[in-house]
N, C-alpha and C positions, 0 to 999 in steps of 0.2 A: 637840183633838189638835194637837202641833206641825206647823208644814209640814215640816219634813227626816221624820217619823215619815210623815206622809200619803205622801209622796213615796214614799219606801222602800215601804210597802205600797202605792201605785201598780203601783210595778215589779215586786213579786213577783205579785201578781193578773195584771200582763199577761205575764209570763213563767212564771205558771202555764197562761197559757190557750195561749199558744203551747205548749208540751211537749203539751198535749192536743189539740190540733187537729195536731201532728206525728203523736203518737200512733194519732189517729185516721185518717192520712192513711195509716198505715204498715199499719194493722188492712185499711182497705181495700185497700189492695192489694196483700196478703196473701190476702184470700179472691178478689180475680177472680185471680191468679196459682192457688188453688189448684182454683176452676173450670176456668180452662183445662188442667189438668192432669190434673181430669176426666172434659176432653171429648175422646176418640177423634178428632174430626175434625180436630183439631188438632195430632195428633199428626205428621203429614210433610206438614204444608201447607205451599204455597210463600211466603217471605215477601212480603208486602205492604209493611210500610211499611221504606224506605230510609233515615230520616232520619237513624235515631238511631246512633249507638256508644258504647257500655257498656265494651268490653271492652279489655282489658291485651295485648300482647304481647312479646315479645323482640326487638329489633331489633340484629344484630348485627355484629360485625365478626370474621374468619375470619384466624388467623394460624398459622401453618405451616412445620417446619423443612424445611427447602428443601436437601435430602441433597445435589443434583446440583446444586444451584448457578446453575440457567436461569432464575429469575425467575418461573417457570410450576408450579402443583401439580398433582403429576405422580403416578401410581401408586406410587414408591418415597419420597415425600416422605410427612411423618406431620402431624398437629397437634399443636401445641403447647400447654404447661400452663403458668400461672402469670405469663402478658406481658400488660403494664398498657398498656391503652387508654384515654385520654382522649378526653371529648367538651369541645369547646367552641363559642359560641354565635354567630351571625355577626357579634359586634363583637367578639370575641378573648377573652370572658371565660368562663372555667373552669364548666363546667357539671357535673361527674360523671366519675367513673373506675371503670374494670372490670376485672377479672385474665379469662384465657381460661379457661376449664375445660378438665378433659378430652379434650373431642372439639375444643378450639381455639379456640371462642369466646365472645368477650366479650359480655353479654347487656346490653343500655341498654331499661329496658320503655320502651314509650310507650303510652301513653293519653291523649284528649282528657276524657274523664271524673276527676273529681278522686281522687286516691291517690298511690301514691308512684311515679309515672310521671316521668321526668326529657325525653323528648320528650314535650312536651304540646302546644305551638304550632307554627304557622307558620312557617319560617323556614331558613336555611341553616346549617348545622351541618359540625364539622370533626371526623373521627375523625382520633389521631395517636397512633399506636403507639409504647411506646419498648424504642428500640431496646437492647440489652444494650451494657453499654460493651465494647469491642473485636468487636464484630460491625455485621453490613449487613446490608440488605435489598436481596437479589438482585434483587427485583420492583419497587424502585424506586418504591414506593409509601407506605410508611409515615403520610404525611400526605394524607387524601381528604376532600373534602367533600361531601354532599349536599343537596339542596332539597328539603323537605318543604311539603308543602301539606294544607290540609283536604280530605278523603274521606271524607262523611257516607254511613254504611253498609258502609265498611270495618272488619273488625273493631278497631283503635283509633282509627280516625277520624281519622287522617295515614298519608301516603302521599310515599316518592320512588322519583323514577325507577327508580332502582335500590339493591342493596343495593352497600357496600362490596368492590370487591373483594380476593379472598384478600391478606395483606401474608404472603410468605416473608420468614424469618429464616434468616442462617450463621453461627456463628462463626471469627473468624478461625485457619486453622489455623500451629498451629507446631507443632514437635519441639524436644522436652525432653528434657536430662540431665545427667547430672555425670557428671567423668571423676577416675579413681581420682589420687591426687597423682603427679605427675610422668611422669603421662602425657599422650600424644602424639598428637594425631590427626585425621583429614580428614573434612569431612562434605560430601558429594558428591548432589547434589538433582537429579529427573530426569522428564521426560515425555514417555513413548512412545517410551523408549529413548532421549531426547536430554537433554545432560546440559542443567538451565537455571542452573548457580552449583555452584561451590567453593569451601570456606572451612578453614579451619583452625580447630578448636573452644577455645572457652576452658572452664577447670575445670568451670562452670556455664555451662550455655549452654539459649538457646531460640533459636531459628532459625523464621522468618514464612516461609511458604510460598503459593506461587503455586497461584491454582486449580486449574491445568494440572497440577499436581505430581502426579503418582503412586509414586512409589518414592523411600527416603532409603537411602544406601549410608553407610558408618563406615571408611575404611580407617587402618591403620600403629598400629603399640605394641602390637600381638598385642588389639586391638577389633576386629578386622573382623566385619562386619555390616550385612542387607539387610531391607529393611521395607515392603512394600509399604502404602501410604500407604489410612488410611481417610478417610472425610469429616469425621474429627473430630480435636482436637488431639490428638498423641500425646506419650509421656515415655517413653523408653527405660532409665530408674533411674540405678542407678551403673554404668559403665564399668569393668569390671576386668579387668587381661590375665588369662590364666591359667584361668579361668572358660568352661566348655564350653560352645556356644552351638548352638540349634539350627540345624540345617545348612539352606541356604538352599532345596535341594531336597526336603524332607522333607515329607510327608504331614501337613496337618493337620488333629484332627480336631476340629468347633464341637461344641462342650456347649452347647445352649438349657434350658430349663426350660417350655417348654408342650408335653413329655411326662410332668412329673412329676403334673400335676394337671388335670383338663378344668375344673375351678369356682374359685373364688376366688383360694382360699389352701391351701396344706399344705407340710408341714414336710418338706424333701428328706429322705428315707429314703437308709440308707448302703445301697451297692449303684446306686444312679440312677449312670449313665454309666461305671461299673465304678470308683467313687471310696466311699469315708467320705466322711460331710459330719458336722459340727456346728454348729450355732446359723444355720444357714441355712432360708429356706424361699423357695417359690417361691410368687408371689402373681402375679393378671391388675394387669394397670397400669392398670385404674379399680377395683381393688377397695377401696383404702381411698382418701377424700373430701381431696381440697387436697393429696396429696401429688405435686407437680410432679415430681419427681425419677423417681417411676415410669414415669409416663408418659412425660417426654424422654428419661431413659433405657433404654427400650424401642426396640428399636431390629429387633428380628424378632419373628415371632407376637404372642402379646398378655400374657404371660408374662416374669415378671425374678424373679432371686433378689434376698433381702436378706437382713442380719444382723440374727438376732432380739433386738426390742430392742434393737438397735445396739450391743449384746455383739461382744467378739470370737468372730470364726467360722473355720473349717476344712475343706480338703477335704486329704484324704491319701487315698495305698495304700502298700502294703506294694513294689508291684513300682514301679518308678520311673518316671519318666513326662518328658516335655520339656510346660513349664510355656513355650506362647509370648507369648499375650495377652489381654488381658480387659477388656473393654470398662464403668467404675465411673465412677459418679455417688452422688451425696449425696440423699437421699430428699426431703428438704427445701428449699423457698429461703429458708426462715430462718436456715437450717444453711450460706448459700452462703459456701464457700471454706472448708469443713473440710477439716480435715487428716487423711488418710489412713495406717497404716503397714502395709508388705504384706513379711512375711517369707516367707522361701522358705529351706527344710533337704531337708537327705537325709540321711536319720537323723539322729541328733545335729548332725548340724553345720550352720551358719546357713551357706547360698552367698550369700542378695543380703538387703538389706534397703531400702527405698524410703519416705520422705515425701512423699507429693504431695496436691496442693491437688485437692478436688474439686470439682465445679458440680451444680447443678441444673438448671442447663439444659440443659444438653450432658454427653453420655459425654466422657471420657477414653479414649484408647487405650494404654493401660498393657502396653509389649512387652517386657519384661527377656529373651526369646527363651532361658531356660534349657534345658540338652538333660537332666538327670539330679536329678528333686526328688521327691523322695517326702512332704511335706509344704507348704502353703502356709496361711500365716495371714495374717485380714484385721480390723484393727480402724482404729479413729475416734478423735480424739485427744478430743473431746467426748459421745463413747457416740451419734451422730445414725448411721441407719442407712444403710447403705451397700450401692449397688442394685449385681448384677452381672448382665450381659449379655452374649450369644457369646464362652463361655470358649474357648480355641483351645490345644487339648495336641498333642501326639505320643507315639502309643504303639506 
C-alpha cells in the first residue's frame, strides 16, 4: 500500500476512534444526568461544588428618554427602543454592538463557557451609546466602562462591579413652521412667564429652544397664537391669516387609545371618543417585535394608534370640533425621516394642509390649533405607518 494511502487511513481510524470515545463520553453522561434526575434527594440539595460555570447571561446597558431633562430616570421618563450600544475591549477595539429593546436594553450575553458569548474574558470593557444626531445625553454618561473578572460559580463565570448605569437621552427641541407668503410675524419664547428671545420669523422657520422654555407665542399679520411647549419638538404647519384658531383659553380634551382595547391590538371602532375613525387601530407599544416607533412614541399608558398598514387614515364627525394637537412618529427606524401629509376639511373644504418630517425616536408635536374641522386625514408619503399619541381636540 502507498504511504499517502496508509496515512489517509491512519487518520480516518484515529478520528474514527475519537467520534466514539466522544460519543461515548456523551452516552455517559447522559445516563448519570438522568440518574440524578431520578433521585428525589437531589432534587433542592444545596450546591456543593462552586467551581464550575455553564451558563449564559445578559449583560446590559439601560437607555432611557429622559422627558425632564435631569440626567436622572425618573417616574415620568420611559425606555427607550432601537439606540445602538457598542461594546469595545480595553485596547479600543470594536467588540460587538446591540440596539435597546423595548423595555430599553441593550443585551451583550457573556459567558465563560464556549458559545456565542461576546463577554467571555477578563478584562475592561467600554459600553458607548450613540447618541442620535441632534440630541444629548442629559446624564452625561453615554461613554462607561467596566472591569470584569473571573467568578467561578457565578452563573456566567464573570463578574463587575457594577452594571452600567441608566444613559438618558433628549432631543433637541425646536418649533417649526411656514408662514403663508407675504406674511408677517413675531415669535416671542418664554419661561415661567419670562420672556427668554424675540425674533422675527422667516417664511420657513425652526427656531432651537432652551430647556427652560415652556410656552411659544406668534404675534402680528392676523397669526396670533399661544402653545404651551411639550418635551418634544413641535411644528405648528402653515401660518395663514384669516384661519380660526383655537382660543387660548379653551378646554382641551386628550383622546388616548388605552380605552379602546385592554390586549394587544384592535381596530378603533367609530364612536371611540365621540369620532369616525378609519384605517386606524390602536395597538399596546410592545405588541409587535422591532417596532421602535411604538414604543418612543408612546408617550402615556401603554397604548398608541396607527395607520393600518400605513394606509391613509381618518378620524371625522359630523358636528365640528377644534383639531389642536397630536403627538406622530414613524413606526419604524428604517422608515426614519418619513414624510408625513396631515389634512384638515370642514366639509368640503381643505382649511390647512402640513408636510412634516417624521422620527422614530421622538414624537413630533404637531399644533395647527384649528377651532372648526370636521374631518382630518393622515397619510405617509412611503405607505410606513404612522403612530398617533394624545390627540388634543376642543368640543
Amino acid at each position: 500500500m502507498h504511504r499517502p494511502a496508509v496515512i489517509l487511513l491512519a487518520a480516518v481510524l484515529v478520528a474514527g476512534a475519537v467520534a466514539m470515545l466522544i460519543w461515548l463520553l456523551r452516552q455517559a453522561h447522559l445516563r448519570r444526568r438522568a440518574r440524578r434526575r431520578a433521585d428525589p434527594a437531589s432534587d433542592y440539595a444545596a450546591r456543593a461544588d462552586w467551581q464550575r460555570s455553564t451558563g449564559t447571561i445578559n449583560y446590559s446597558s439601560f437607555v432611557y428618554f429622559d422627558v425632564d431633562r435631569d440626567g436622572r430616570f425618573g417616574v415620568g421618563d420611559r425606555p427607550m427602543a432601537g439606540i445602538t450600544v457598542r461594546l469595545f475591549d480595553e485596547q479600543g477595539g470594536f467588540v460587538a454592538s446591540s440596539k435597546t429593546n423595548p423595555a430599553g436594553f441593550a443585551n451583550f450575553a457573556m459567558s465563560t463557557s464556549p458559545g456565542n458569548a461576546v463577554l467571555r474574558t477578563p478584562g475592561t470593557y467600554r459600553f458607548s451609546v450613540s447618541v442620535p444626531p441632534g440630541w444629548r445625553s442629559p446624564s452625561g454618561n453615554e461613554t462607561q466602562s467596566q472591569h470584569f473578572r473571573l467568578a467561578p460559580g457565578s452563573p456566567a463565570g464573570l463578574v463587575s462591579p457594577d452594571l452600567p448605569m441608566p444613559v438618558g437621552l433628549a432631543p433637541g427641541r425646536s418649533v417649526a413652521g411656514r408662514l403663508a407668503a407675504g406674511s408677517v410675524a413675531t415669535l416671542s419664547v418664554a419661561a415661567s412667564g419670562q420672556v427668554l428671545e424675540s425674533r422675527p420669523l422667516t417664511q420657513d422657520f425652526r427656531v432651537a429652544l432652551a430647556d427652560a422654555a415652556d410656552m411659544v407665542t406668534i404675534t402680528g399679520g392676523g397669526l396670533d397664537r399661544h402653545l404651551k411647549l411639550s418635551p418634544y419638538p413641535a411644528d405648528l404647519g402653515l401660518l395663514t391669516p384669516g384661519v380660526a384658531l383655537v382660543a387660548q383659553e379653551a378646554t382641551l380634551q386628550t383622546i388616548g387609545f388605552d380605552d379602546v382595547t385592554m390586549r394587544g391590538l384592535r381596530k378603533i371602532p367609530s364612536g371611540h371618543a365621540g369620532l369616525d375613525w378609519r384605517n386606524l387601530n390602536a395597538t399596546a407599544h410592545d405588541h409587535t417585535k422591532g417596532s421602535e416607533g411604538y414604543v418612543n412614541g408612546n408617550v402615556s399608558g401603554d397604548h398608541i394608534a396607527y395607520t393600518s398598514s400605513g394606509y391613509p387614515a381618518e378620524f371625522t364627525s359630523e358636528i365640528p370640533f377644534g383639531f389642536h394637537s397630536v403627538l406622530l412618529s414613524v413606526a419604524w427606524l428604517k422608515a426614519e425621516g418619513e414624510m408625513a401629509l396631515i389634512e384638515s376639511w370642514l366639509g368640503d373644504r381643505l382649511i390647512a394642509s402640513d408636510e412634516i418630517v417624521l422620527s422614530a425616536l421622538t414624537p413630533l408635536h404637531y399644533a395647527p390649533m384649528l377651532k372648526e374641522i370636521t374631518r382630518v386625514r393622515l397619510s405617509t408619503k412611503h405607505y410606513w405607518q404612522m403612530v398617533l399619541d394624545d390627540l388634543m381636540l376642543v368640543r
